[in-house]
Residue, then its C-alpha position, 0 to 999 in steps of 0.5 A: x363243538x364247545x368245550x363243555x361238549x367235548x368234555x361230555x363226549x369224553x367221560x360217556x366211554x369212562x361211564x359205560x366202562x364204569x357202569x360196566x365194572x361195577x355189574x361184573x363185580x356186583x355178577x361176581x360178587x352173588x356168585x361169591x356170596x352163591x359159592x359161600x351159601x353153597x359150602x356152608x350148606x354142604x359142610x352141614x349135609x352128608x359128603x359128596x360132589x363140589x356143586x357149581x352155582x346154580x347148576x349144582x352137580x348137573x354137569x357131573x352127572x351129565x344131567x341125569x341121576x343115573x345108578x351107574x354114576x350113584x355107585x361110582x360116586x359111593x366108591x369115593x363117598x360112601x353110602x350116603x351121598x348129597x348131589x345137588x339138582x340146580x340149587x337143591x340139595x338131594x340125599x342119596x341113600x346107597x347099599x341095601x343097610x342105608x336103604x333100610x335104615x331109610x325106608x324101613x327104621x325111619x319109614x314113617x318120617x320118610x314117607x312123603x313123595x318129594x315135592x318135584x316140579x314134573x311132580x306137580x304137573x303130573x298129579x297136582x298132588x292127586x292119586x297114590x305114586x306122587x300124592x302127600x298128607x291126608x289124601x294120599x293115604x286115603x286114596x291108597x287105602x281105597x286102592x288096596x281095598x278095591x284090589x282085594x274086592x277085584x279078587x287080587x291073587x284069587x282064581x278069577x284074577x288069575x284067570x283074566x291073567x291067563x287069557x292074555x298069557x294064551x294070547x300072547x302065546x298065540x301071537x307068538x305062534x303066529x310068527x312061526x320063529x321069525x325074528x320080530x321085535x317083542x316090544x308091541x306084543x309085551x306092552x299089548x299084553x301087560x297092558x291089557x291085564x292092568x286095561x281088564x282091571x282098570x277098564x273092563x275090556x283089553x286093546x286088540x294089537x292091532x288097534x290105533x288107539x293102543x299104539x298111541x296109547x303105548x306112544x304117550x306111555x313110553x313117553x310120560x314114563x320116561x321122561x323124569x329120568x331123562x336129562x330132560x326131566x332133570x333140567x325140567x325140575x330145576x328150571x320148570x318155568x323155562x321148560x314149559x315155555x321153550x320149544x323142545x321134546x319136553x312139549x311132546x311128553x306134556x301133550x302126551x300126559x293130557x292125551x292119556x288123562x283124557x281117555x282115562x277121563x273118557x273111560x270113567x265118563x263111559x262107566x258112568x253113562x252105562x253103569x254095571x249092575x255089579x262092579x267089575x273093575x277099579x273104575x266101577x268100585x272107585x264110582x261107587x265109592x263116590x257114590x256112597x260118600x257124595x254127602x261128605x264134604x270132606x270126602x277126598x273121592x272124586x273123578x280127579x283123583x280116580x282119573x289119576x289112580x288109574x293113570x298111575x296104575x297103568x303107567x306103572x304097571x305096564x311100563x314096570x313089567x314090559x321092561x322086566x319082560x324085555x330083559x327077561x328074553x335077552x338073559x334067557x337067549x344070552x344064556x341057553x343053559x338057564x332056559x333049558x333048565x327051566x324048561x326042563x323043570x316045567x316039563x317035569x311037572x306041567x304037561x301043558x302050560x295051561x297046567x300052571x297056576x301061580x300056587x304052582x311056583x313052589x313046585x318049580x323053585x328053580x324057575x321062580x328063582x330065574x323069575x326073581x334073578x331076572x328082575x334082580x338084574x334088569x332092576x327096571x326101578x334103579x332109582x327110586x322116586x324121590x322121597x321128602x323128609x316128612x320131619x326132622x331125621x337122623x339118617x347113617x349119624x347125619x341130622x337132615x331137616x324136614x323138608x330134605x329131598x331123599x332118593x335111594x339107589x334101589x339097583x345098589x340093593x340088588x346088587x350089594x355084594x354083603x347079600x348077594x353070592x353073585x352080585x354081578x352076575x345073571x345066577x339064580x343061585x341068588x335065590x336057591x339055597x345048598x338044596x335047591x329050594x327057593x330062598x328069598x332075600x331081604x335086599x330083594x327091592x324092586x317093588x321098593x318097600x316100606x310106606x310106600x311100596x308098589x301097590x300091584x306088587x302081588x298082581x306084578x308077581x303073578x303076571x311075571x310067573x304065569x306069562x314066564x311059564x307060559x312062554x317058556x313051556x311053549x318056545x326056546x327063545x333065540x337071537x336071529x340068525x347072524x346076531x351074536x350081541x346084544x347091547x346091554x347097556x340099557x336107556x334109563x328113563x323113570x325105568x330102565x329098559x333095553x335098547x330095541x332089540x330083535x328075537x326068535x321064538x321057536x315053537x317047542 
């Protein structure tokens, strides 16, 4: 070997551990300029959390926007909180004076659905819960107007409710006090109401297709809550091409868009003289504008609106049931009152009827504490500066991602005479008469309320009453606790429990 050989030899290490030294310092170098970024935008934003780079304050919040861990944090930093979601910056509007101020002074600047990834992928910017701008607006306008023509808080829409309450009572019956889980029973029932005002028909229990349905449904809804779906708004490129439980949910999501699609292809194969459903009034809505060009009705938005709806309101309303049962067994005291009230005034349940609920004011006072409490939406869906907002003395930019902790309302000790406990004196006046409360969110409010809130309220009172003037509810033999920590998905609901319906 020549000398100029083993000189060359020589400075190879010396190169590699140069090169290597100057990649760790241009490394460490972003990452100063990434933490210098990061704290000039805080300093600008309201208080909150240190963020990381790159991962914001996902390592603080386990990777999951939990109420909990929002109200924790409201203790050190007030009612409006900035957590960072990877390398964006989210709002968090807490207590029910910043959730008002949000929502309700400031509901038209506050009024766009966030631009989220998981968003995107669900509805493309299609339907009412994530849609934006012109389309959103007319297709929650058709919404309203086709509720209103099924007959939304009429008889003939209370009656297709009461069908399902005396299935539901039936199937109970059938049990004869054995300790079963309810959850199947709950999800047939809720979603056979939303299925007759969507579809036209109901799923019998026992059918497969019902069960895949609930299957999917559980695993769409709860999927943006979830760690997953937190990691799947910050990395989405990543989350769609590694293997995971994520892929699960997306073949879930493309089997429910296909029998909502094979619904509304049936609709259009056999045509109803006169629409009976939301399907069939949407179509012809279609049908009446097929000459605009302009026109934002089509079957990709109906396929979406229906999907929305059903997610929405069977999911919503089968956890507040679930958490229903559970208070009542954890407090015998209420549902003996209550059915004692009931009896007072209904000889049988197919006596009552949703004008009925001022006449039980104690009852519809524990229908409202027990959505109060399960508060099953604690975190609202993210909301989008639609324009520059000033919000609890903080300028925020167009653009700004804003989530308010609806569970902090429920629960705000400034509105509430029991605020941490299950008391339908929450909801009762010095005489007894039922008494509503502004801070009273579970439907959310302003712009973007629920739109099946009246039908959720309806359902709640019929199916209740229903119940609790047929059985006492209680825990199975031997059982004397129940785990009522709850799993938080996009709602928020108990862990599988068993229960006994004793027929009264």
């Amino acid at each position: 070997m020549n000398e100029i050989q083993k000189c060359e030899k020589t400075r190879r290490p010396e190169r590699m551990l140069g090169t290597t030294t100057v990649l760790l310092a241009l490394l460490l170098g972003l990452l100063l300029l990434h933490l210098i970024k990061l704290r000039i935008t805080s300093a600008q934003l309201p208080p909150g959390p240190t963020p990381v780079p790159f991962f914001g304050n996902l390592w603080t919040l386990k990777f999951q926007l939990h109420h909990k861990t929002i109200m924790q944090l409201a203790k050190t930093y007030g009612n409006i909180i900035t957590i960072w979601i990877g390398q964006t910056p989210i709002i968090v509007l807490h207590g029910y004076e910043s959730i008002r101020e949000g929502l309700i002074a400031k509901s038209e600047q506050l009024s766009m659905r966030a631009e989220r990834p998981f968003f995107k992928y669900y509805a493309n910017g299609r339907g009412i819960i994530v849609a934006n701008g012109h389309n959103w607006k007319q297709q929650r306008q058709l919404g309203i107007q086709i509720l209103r023509n099924l007959g939304l808080g009429s008889k003939g829409m209370e009656w297709k409710i009461h069908l399902e309450a005396q299935r539901l009572v039936d199937i109970f019956t059938a049990l004869k006090g054995r300790a079963h889980d309810p959850k199947y029973c709950l999800m047939n029932t809720m979603s056979n109401v939303i299925a007759a005002v969507s579809f036209g028909h109901h799923f019998s229990l026992e059918d497969q297709l019902f069960h895949d349905l609930v299957e999917s449904s559980d695993s769409v809804t709860s999927f943006f809550g979830t760690r997953l779906g937190q990691l799947y708004d910050s990395f989405p490129w990543l989350m769609h091409h590694i293997p995971g439980p994520q892929q699960t949910t997306f073949k879930h999501l493309q089997f429910l868009k296909c029998l909502v699609m094979q619904e509304i292809k049936s609709h259009q194969r056999n045509p109803s003289t006169e629409p009976q459903d939301i399907i069939d009034f949407y179509l012809e809505h279609i049908s009446k504008t097929k000459d605009d060009p302009s026109s934002p009705f089509n079957e990709m938005n109906l396929m979406q609106i229906v999907l929305d709806i059903f997610l929405a309101g069977s999911e919503t309303l089968t956890s507040t049931f679930l958490w229903g049962l559970l208070f009542m067994v954890l407090h015998p005291d209420v549902q003996a009152k209550v059915q004692k009230e009931l009896d007072a005034h209904f000889e049988t349940y197919q006596e009552l009827h949703y004008e009925n609920r001022k006449e039980v004011p104690y009852t519809y006072a524990v229908i409202h504490e027990i959505q109060r409490c399960a508060n099953v939406a604690p975190v609202g869906l993210p909301r989008q500066c639609a324009q520059d907002v000033k919000i609890k003395g903080y300028q925020l930019k167009k653009g700004t991602v804003i989530v308010t902790c609806l569970a902090s309302a429920l629960c705000d000790p400034n509105y509430w005479k029991f605020p941490n406990d299950f008391c339908p004196s929450n909801f009762l006046d010095e005489h007894g008469n039922f008494q509503s409360k502004e801070a009273f969110l579970p439907f959310s409010t302003g712009q973007r309320i629920c739109l099946g809130r009246q039908l959720a309220m309806m359902e709640l009172f019929i199916f209740f009453t229903h119940l609790l003037h047929a059985f006492t509810f209680q825990l199975p033999q031997g059982v004397t606790e129940v785990n009522m920590n709850g799993i938080l998905g996009t709602t928020f609901r108990p862990h599988p429990y068993q229960i006994c319906a004793i027929p009264r």
